[in-house]
N, C-alpha and C positions, 0 to 999 in steps of 0.2 A: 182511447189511445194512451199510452203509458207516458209519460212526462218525464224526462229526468231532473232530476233537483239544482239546486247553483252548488257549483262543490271551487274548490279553488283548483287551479293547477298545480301546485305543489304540496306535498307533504307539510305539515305544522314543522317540521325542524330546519324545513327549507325555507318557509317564508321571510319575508321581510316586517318584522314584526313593529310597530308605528313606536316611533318615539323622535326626540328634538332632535333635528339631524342640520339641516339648511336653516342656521339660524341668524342670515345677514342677506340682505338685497345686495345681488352680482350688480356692480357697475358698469355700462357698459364702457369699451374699451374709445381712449378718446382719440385714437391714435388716428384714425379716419379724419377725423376733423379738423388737425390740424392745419392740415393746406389751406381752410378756410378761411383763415388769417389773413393770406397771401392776396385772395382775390380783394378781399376788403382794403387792404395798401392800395392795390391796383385803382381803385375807384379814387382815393384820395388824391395817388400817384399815380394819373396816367401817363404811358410811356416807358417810366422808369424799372428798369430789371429788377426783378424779384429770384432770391435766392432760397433753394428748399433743400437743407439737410438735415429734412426729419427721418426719412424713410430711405429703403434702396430698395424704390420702387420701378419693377420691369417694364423698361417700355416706355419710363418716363426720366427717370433721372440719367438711366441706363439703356442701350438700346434694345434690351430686351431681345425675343426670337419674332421676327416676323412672320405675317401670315402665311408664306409661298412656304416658308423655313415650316411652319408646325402641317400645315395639309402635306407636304413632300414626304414630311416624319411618318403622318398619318396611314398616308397610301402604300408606304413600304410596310408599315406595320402591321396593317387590320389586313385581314382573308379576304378574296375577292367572295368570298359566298358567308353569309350571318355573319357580316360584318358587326350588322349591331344587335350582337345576341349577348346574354350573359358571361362576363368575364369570373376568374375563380376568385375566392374571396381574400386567400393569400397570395394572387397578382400573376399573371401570365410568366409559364414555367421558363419561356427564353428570356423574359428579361432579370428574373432572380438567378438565373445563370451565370448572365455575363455580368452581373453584379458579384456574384461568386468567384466566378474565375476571373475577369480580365479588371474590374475596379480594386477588389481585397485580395486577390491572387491568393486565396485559401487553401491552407494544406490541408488533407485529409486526416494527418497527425490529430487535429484538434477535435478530431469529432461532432464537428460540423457537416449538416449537409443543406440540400436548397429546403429541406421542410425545416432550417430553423432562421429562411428568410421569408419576410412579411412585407407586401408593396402596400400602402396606404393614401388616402388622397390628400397628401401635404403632412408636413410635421405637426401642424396643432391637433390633427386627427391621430397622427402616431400617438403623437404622447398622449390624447385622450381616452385611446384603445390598449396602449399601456399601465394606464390607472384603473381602467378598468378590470382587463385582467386581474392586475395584481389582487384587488376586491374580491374577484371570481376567485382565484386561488387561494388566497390564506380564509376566506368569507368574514373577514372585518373590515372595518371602516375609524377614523379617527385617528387614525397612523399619521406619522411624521416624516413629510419631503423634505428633505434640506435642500439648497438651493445657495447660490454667492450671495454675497453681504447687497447686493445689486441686482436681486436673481431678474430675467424678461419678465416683462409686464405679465403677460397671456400662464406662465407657469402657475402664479398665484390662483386666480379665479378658475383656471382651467383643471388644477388640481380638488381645490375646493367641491366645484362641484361634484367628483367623484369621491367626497366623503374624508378628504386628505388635507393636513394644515399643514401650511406651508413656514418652514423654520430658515430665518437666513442666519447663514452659516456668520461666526465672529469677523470681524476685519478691520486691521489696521487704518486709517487714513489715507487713501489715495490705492491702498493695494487691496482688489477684490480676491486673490487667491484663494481657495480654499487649503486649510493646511491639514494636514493631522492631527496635530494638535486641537485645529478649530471644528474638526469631526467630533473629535471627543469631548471636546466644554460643547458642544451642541447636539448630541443625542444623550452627554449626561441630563441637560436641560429637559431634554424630550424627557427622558426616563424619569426625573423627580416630579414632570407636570402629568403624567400617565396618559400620553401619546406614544405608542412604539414604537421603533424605527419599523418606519416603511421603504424607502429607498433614499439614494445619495443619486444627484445631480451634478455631471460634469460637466459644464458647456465651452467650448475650446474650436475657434476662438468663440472669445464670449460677446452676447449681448445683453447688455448695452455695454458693456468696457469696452469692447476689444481684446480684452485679455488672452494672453494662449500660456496653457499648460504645456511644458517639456515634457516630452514622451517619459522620462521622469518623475516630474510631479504628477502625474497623471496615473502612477501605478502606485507613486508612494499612499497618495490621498485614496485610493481603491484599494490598497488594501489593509489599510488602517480602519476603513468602513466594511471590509467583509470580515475583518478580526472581532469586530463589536456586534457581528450576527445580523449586519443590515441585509435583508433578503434582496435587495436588489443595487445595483447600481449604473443608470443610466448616464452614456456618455456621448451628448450630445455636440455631434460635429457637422450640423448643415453648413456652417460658415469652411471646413476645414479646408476647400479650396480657394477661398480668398487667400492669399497669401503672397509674402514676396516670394521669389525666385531662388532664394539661397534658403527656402524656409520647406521643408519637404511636408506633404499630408503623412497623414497619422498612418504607420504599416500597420494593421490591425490583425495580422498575420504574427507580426512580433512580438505587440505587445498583449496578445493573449497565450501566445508563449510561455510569458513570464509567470503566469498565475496554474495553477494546480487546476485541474478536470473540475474539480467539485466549486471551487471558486469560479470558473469561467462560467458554467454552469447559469449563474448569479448576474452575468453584466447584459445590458442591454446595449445595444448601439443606434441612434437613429439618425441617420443620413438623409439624404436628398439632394436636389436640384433644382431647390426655387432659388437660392440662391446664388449658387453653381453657376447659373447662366443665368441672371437676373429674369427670372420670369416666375413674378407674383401670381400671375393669376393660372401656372401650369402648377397645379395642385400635386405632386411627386416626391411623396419621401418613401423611407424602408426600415425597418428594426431587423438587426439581425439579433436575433435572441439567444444567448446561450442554451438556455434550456426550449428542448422541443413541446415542452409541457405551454408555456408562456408561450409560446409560438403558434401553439393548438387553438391556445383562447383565446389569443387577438384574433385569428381566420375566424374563427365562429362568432364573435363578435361581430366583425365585417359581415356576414352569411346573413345578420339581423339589420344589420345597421346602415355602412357606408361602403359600398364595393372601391378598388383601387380604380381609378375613370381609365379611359381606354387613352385622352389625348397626354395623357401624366405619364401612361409607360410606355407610348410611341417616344416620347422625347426622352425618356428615362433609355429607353432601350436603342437610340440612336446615339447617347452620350457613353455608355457602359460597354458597347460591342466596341466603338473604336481601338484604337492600337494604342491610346493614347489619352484617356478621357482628361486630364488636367492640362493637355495641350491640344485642346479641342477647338476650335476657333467661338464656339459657343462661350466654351468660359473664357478662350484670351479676352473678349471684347469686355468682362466683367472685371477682371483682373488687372488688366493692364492700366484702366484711367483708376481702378482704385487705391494700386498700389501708390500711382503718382500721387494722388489724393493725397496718399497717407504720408507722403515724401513733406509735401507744398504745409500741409497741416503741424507737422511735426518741428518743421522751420521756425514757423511763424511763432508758434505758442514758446519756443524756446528762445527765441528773441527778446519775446516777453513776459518771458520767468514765469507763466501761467502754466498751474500744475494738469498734468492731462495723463492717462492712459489711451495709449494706439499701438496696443501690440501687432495684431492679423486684425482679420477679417473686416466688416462692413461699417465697424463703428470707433468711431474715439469720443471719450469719456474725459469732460473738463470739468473741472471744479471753478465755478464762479463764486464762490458761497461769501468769500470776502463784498463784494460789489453787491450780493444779495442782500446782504449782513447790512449797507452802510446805509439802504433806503428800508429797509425792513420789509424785505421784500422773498418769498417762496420762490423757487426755484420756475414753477407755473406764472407766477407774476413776470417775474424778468423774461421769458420766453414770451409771454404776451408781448411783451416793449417791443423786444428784440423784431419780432413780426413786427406790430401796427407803426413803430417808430422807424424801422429799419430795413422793411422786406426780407428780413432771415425767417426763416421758420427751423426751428428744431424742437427737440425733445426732452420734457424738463423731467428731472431727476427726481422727482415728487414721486411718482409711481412706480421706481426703481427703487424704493424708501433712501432714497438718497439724495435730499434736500440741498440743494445748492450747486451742484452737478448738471449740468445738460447732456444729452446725447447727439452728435453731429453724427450726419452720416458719409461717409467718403464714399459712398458709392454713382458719384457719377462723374462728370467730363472735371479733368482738370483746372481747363477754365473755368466752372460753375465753381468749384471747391476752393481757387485762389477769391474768386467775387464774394463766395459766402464769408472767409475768411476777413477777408477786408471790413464786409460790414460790421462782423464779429468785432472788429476791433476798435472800428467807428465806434461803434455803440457804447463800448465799455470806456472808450475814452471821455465820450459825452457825459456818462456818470459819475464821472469822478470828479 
């Protein structure tokens, strides 16, 4: 009987040919852990209320969608027959629709259609299906993300591992902006250490600042990084429905207007709705990619890897059909204690001349670094106290690369946000 030989799958000019590539152990993320703090106060302090804004966690700080809410989604959504048969890899064609027409109200002017929306399961899979691509498409590796002087935790490692180093963008003291300017001293940087531009990272509103670009700055800083030949530019808006009232989402209709065919080409958009309607564990974002190419290799990607889940785009496809998705009752209930949130927080800290960023969305960004400074103490340390001494739990500015800094989360009941607030201030009074 004839035997065939071991041969490889690919051609020798396709392979992946061995050299130093992952040259640092992934930590993992300690963000989970934090609440751990909490229960341990608990044990010392029983009885006493413990305060958590580390996270805007669905379900728990927030009230999240309940179970009647997501089976209701379910049963309208799925087929009464193969219910649970294989969905497509670029995500069921009604719900990138009504993402199309009734969320971005897209004109056909721009040369967009539904093949260059892409449903994925949550934003950390977007953006790791989008690094990836970009890999598949130029076939290099070692490229340069930029990111704010503060970029999210998960950008850093998440990139990495698709062969990408992560560059944080210049920034002033207290202000994460990315400017133009700080494009250019930061892919000059790239270009003298021989990392290429890979792409530019918008996130708006941001985490961990809160920070929000003016539709604005948002075009100035895009196209000051398609002028320098960044092949991409990702503009990450899951938070962009958090917002006050006087404060409008992003028209993605207008502001892709303003850029030329062959630049639009170039931008990436990645939305969702775990934030939207505080629900962590409903796995639901989307890249709308300018280029249909980019758009091709994320689906095929997915086709290998991670399909969009069926309970992600019932609730995607129950928030985007409405008449109204930003005045959806799923997002009022996220919005409305957050903005108060961000009302009660903003008060307080300007009382007491304690410098903070709380533009939009889920988070406000303080600087303790003074109080840090007097005990010699990591931004990690003081968030320890903060917990084991106090029942706060937040998120220290250490893995933000921004030492001295905390991350507070506004996203839950008012009351919870004036309590945390209080302790916040206990505590720093005690240190002094």
């Amino acid at each position: 009987m004839h035997q065939q030989p071991a041969r490889f799958a690919d051609v020798d000019s396709a392979r992946i040919h061995n050299g130093a590539h992952l040259r640092r152990q992934l930590p993992p993320s300690q963000m989970f852990r934090i609440k751990q703090g909490l229960a341990e106060f608990l044990k010392e302090h029983p009885g006493v209320p413990v305060f958590d804004a580390s996270q805007g966690d669905g379900g728990a700080s927030l009230p999240g969608l309940s179970p009647q809410e997501l089976a209701e989604a379910l049963l309208r959504f799925l087929p009464q027959t193969h219910a649970t048969s294989y969905g497509t890899p670029q995500g069921d064609v009604r719900v990138r629709r009504a993402i199309f027409q009734n969320h971005y109200h897209l004109s056909a002017s721009l040369g967009l259609t539904l093949d260059h929306i892409v449903l994925t399961d949550g934003g950390r899979d977007g953006l790791q299906k989008f690094y990836q691509a970009m890999g598949l498409l130029s076939g290099q590796r070692g490229g340069t993300l930029l990111c704010s002087g503060a970029p999210w935790i998960s950008y850093g490692p998440g990139s990495y591992l698709s062969g990408l180093n992560l560059l944080c963008a210049p920034c002033s003291s207290g202000d994460f902006h990315i400017t133009p300017d700080g494009i250019d001293e930061a892919f000059g940087l790239a270009h003298t250490q021989g990392g290429p531009a890979a792409a530019l990272v918008l996130t708006s509103p941001d985490n961990p600042t809160g920070t929000y670009y003016t539709p604005d700055d948002l075009l100035d800083a895009t196209v000051r990084a398609l002028s320098l030949d960044v092949p991409w530019v990702l503009w990450d808006f899951m938070y962009q429905m958090v917002l006050e009232q006087d404060a409008e989402p992003y028209s993605l209709d207008c502001l892709l207007s303003h850029l030329e065919p062959r630049e639009r080409e170039r931008i990436v958009v990645l939305d969702g709705l775990t934030k939207a309607v505080g629900a962590s564990n409903v796995r639901s974002a989307h890249l709308v990619c300018g280029s249909r190419a980019l758009a091709g290799a994320i689906a095929a990607i997915a086709s290998h890897t991670v399909l969009p889940n069926a309970l992600g785009e019932a609730c995607a496809f129950e928030l985007y059909q409405s008449d109204n998705p930003r005045m959806h009752p799923w997002v009022h209930r996220v919005t409305a204690p957050t903005n108060q949130s961000r009302a009660i927080l903003r008060a307080a800290l300007e009382r007491e001349r304690i410098r903070f960023v709380a533009d939009q969305g889920y988070y406000a960004f303080i600087d303790l670094s003074e109080a840090a400074r007097e005990h010699d103490w990591t931004s990690t340390t003081l968030c320890e106290y903060f917990t084991a001494q106090h029942g706060l739990a937040m998120v220290p500015g250490d893995p933000f690369f921004q030492p001295g800094w905390v991350r507070f989360s506004l996203a839950q009941a008012p009351a919870d946000t004036q309590g945390a607030v209080g302790r916040l201030l206990e505590g720093l009074r005690l240190l002094t």
